[in-house]
C-alpha positions as CSV (number, residue, x, y, z in Angstrom):
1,X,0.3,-6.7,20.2
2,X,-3.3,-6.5,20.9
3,X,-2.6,-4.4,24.0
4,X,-0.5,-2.0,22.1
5,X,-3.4,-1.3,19.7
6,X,-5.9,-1.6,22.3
7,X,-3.9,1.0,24.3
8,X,-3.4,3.5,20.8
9,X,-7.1,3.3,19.8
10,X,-7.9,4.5,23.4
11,X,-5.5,7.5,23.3
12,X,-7.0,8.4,19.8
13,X,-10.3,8.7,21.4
14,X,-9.1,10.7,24.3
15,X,-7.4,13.1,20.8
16,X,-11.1,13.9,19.3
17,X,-12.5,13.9,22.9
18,X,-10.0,16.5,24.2
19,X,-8.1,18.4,21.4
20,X,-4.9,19.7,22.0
21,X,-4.2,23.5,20.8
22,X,-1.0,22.3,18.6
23,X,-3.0,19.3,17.5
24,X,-6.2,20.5,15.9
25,X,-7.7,16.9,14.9
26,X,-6.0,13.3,13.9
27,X,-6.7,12.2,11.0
28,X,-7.0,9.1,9.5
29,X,-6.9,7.7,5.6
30,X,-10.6,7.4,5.5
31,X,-11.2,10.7,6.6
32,X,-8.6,12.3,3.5
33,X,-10.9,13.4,0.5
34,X,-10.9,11.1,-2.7
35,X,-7.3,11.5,-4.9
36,X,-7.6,12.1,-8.5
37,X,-7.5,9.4,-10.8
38,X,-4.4,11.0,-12.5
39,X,-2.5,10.3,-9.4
40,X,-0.5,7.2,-10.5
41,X,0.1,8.3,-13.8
42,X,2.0,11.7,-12.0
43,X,3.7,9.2,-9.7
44,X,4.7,6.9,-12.8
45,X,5.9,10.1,-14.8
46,X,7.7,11.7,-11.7
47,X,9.7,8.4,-10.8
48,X,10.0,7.4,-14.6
49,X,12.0,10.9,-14.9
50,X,14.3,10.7,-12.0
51,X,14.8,6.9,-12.2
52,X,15.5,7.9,-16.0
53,X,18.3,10.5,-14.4
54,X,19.7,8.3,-11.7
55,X,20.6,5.4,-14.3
56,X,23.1,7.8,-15.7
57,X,25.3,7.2,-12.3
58,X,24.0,4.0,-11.1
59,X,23.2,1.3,-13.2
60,X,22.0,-2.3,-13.6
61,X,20.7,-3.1,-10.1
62,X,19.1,-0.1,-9.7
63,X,17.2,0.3,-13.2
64,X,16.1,-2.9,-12.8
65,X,14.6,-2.8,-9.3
66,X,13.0,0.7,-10.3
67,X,11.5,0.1,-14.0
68,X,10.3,-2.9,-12.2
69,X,8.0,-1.3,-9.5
70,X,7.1,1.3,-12.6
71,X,5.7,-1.7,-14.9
72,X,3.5,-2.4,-11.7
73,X,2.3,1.0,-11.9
74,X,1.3,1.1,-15.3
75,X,-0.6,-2.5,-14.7
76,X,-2.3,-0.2,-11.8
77,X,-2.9,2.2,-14.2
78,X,-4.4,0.1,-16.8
79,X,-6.5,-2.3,-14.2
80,X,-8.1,1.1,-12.3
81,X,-10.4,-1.0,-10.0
82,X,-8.0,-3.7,-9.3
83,X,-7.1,-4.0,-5.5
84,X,-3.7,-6.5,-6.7
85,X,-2.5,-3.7,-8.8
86,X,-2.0,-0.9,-6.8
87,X,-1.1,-3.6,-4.1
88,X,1.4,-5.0,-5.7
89,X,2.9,-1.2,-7.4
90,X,2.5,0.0,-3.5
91,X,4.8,-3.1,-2.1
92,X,7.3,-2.3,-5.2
93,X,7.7,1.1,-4.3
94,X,8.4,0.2,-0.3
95,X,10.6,-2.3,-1.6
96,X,12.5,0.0,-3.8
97,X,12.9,2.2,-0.8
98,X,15.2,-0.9,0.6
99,X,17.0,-1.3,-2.3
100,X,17.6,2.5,-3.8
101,X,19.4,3.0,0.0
102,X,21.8,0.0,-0.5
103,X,22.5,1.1,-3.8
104,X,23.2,4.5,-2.7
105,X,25.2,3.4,-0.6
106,X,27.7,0.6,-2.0
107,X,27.7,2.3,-5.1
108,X,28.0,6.3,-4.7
109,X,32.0,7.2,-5.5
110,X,34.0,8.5,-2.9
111,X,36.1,11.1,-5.1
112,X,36.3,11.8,-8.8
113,X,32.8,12.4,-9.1
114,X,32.3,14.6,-12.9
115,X,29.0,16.9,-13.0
116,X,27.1,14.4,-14.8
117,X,27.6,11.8,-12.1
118,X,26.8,14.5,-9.2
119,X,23.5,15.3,-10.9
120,X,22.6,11.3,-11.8
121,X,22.9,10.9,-8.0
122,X,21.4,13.6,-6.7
123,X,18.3,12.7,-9.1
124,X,18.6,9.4,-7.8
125,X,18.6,10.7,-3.8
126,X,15.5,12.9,-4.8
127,X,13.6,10.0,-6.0
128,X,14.3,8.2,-2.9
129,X,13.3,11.1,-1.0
130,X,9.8,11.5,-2.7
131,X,8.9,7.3,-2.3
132,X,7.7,7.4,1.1
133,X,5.1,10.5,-0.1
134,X,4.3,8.1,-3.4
135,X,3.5,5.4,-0.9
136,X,1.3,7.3,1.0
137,X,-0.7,8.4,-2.0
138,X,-0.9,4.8,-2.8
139,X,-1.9,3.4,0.5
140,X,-4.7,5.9,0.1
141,X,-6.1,4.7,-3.4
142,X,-5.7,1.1,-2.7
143,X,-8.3,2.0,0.5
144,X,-10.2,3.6,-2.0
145,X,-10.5,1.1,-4.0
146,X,-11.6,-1.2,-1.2
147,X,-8.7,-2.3,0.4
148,X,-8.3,-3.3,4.3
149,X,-5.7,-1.6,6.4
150,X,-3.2,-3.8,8.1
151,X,-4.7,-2.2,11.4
152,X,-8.3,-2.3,10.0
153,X,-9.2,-5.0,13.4
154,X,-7.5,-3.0,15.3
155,X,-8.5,0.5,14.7
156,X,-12.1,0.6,13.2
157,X,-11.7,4.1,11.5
158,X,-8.9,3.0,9.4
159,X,-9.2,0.5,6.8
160,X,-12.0,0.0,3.8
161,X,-13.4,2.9,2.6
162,X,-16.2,0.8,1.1
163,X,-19.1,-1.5,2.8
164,X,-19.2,-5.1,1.3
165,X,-22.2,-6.5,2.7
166,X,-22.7,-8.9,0.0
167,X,-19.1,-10.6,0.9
168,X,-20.1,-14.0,2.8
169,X,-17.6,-15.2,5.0
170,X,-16.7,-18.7,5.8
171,X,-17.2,-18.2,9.8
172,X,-20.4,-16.0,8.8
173,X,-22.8,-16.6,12.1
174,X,-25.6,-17.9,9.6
175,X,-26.7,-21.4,10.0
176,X,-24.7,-23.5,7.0
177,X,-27.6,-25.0,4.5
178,X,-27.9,-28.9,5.0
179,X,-26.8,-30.1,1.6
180,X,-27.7,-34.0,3.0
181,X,-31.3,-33.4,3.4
182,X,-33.6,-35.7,1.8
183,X,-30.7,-38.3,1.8
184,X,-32.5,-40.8,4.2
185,X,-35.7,-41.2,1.8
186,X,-32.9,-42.3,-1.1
187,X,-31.5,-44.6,1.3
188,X,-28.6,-42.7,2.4
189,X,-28.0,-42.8,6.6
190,X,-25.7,-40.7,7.8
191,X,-22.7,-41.8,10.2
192,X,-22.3,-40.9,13.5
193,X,-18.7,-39.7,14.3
């Protein structure tokens, strides 16, 4: 796997060394300019709509998985810096992706389909459609808010938007502060292992 991103990270260099006339640059998700902060609250209303319109051909299931990812969205809504939120309203969406296709699917009538029906789908295929550009509007924000990049190791120009050189972490290179010192004048020896 390493190789793999070893061997993509190399051919994105060779991109911004030697553009290509159909290509004009690659970009990445830290290179996109800031989104709004009414974002989420467009992606809630959008998807509150449609999701509102589907339920009038397919039920139960399918209101619950959706009205489920949109209560995560108003949680990232109210919570503004939090990293979980918009995590956790991002992974509901993807996972409503799944679920909105087998519900399509198993439950979309074959025949005898009244107007009503035709438009609850088709509201309901359109709000599939536009998921995959709602998750990439929230895989943006949650960089912005300081989230890492799955491929953040791997490729150094996508992931955190944001420095946190106050983080400490557990393998930091610093030498670890003796807690024990002083112990031999209280008459504490240490054991050898």
């Amino acid at each position: 796997m390493a190789d793999i991103g070893v061997a993509l990270f190399g051919a994105r260099q060779w991109l911004h060394k030697h553009p290509h006339p159909l290509l004009p640059m690659v970009v990445t998700f830290t290179d996109l300019p800031p989104l709004p902060l009414f974002v989420p609250q467009l992606i809630i209303l959008v998807h509150w709509l449609l999701t509102t319109w589907g339920c009038l051909m397919f039920g139960g299931p399918y209101a619950w998985a959706n009205f489920t990812a949109l209560a995560l969205g108003v949680w990232a809504v109210a919570q503004k810096d939090s990293i979980d939120a918009i995590s956790m309203f991002l992974g509901g969406l993807v996972v409503t992706i799944l679920l909105d296709i087998i519900h399509i699917s198993i439950f979309y009538p074959r025949a005898g389909l009244l107007d009503v029906g035709r438009f609850g789908a088709g509201m309901a295929i359109l709000s599939l459609l536009l998921k995959p550009f709602s998750c990439f509007m929230l895989y943006n924000m949650y960089l912005q808010r300081g989230g890492e990049g799955p491929f953040s190791s791997v490729y150094p120009g996508i992931g955190s938007t944001s420095q946190r050189s106050a983080y400490q972490t557990i393998d930091s290179p610093e030498a670890p502060t003796n807690f024990y010192a002083g112990a031999e004048d209280k008459g504490h020896t240490s054991q050898g292992y």
